[in-house]
C-alpha positions in Angstrom: 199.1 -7.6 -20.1 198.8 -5.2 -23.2 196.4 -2.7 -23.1 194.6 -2.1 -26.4 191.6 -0.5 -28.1 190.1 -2.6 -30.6 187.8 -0.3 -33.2 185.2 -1.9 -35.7 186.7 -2.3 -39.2 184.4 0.9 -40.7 185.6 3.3 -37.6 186.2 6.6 -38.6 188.3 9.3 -36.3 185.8 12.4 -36.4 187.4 16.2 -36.3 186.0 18.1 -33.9 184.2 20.5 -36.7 182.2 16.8 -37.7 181.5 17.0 -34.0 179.3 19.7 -33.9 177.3 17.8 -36.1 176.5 15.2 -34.2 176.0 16.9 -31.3 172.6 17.5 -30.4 169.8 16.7 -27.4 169.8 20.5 -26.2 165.9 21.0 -27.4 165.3 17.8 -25.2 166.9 19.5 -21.8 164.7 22.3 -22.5 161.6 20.3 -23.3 162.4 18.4 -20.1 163.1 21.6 -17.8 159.5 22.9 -19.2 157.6 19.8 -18.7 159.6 19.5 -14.9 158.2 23.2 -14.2 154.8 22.8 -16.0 154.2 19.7 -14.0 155.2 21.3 -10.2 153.0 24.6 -11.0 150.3 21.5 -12.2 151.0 20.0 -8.7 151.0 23.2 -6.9 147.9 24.1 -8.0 145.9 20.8 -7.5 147.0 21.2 -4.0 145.6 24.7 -3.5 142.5 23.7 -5.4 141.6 20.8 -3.0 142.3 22.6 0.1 140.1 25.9 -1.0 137.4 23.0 -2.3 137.3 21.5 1.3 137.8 24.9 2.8 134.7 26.0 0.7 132.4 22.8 1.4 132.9 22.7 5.1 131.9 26.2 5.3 129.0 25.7 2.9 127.8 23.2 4.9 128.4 24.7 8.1 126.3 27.7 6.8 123.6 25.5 5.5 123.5 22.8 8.5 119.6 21.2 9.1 116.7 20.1 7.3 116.4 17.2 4.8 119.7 15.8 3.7 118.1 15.3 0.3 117.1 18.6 0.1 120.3 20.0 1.4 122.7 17.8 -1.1 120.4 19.1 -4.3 120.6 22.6 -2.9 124.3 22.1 -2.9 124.8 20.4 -6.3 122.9 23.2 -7.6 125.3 26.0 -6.2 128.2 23.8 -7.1 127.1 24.1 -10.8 125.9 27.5 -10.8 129.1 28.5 -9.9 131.4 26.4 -12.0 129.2 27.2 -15.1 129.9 31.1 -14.2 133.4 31.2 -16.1 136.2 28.9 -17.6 138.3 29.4 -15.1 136.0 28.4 -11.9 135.2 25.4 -13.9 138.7 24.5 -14.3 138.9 24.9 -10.5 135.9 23.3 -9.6 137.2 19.9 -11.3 140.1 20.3 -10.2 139.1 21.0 -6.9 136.2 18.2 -7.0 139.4 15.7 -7.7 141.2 16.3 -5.1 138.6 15.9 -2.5 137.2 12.7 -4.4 141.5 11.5 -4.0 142.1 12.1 -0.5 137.5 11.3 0.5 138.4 10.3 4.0 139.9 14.3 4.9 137.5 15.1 2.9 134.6 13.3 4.7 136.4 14.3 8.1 136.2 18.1 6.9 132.3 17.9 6.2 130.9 15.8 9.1 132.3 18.0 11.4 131.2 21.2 10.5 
């Protein structure tokens, strides 16, 4: 059996100058190492945010335990708004935050109805 390449018709050798060229793709690595690191920072910090959101709220409630539930929920939404209304950044983190607890509602529930 004879071993052979076969080449289309319009093949043309390149030199490795025309090489140099052709080569390309290096922007993409870099967009993809970026976007990797962006997005575990991103996961990082919805983690944190959750866990000081549930850390927050079971204290909260803890602290504020008895009376009307009503009364004690629109006391609560209040606070929640004053405060993520206060800056960019604690609005940033209370969305985040509120997320997170609204993803994993059963640790969440858990956390507040055992405080």
């Amino acid at each position: 059996m004879e071993m052979t390449i076969r080449m289309p018709d319009r093949y043309n050798v390149m030199s490795e100058e025309e090489m140099t060229y052709t080569n390309g793709g290096a922007a993409a690595d870099v967009i993809a190492v970026a976007s990797a690191a962006v997005s575990i920072v991103a996961s990082v910090y919805a983690v944190y945010s959750t866990i000081w959101g549930i850390t927050g709220a079971r204290n909260w409630v803890a602290a504020n335990k008895g009376g009307d539930l009503m009364t004690t929920a629109e006391k609560a939404i209040d606070q929640g708004v004053t405060f993520a209304t206060s800056s960019v950044g604690n609005l940033i983190r209370s969305c985040v935050a509120l997320m997170g607890m609204t993803t994993v509602w059963p640790i969440t529930a858990i956390a507040l109805i055992t405080a």
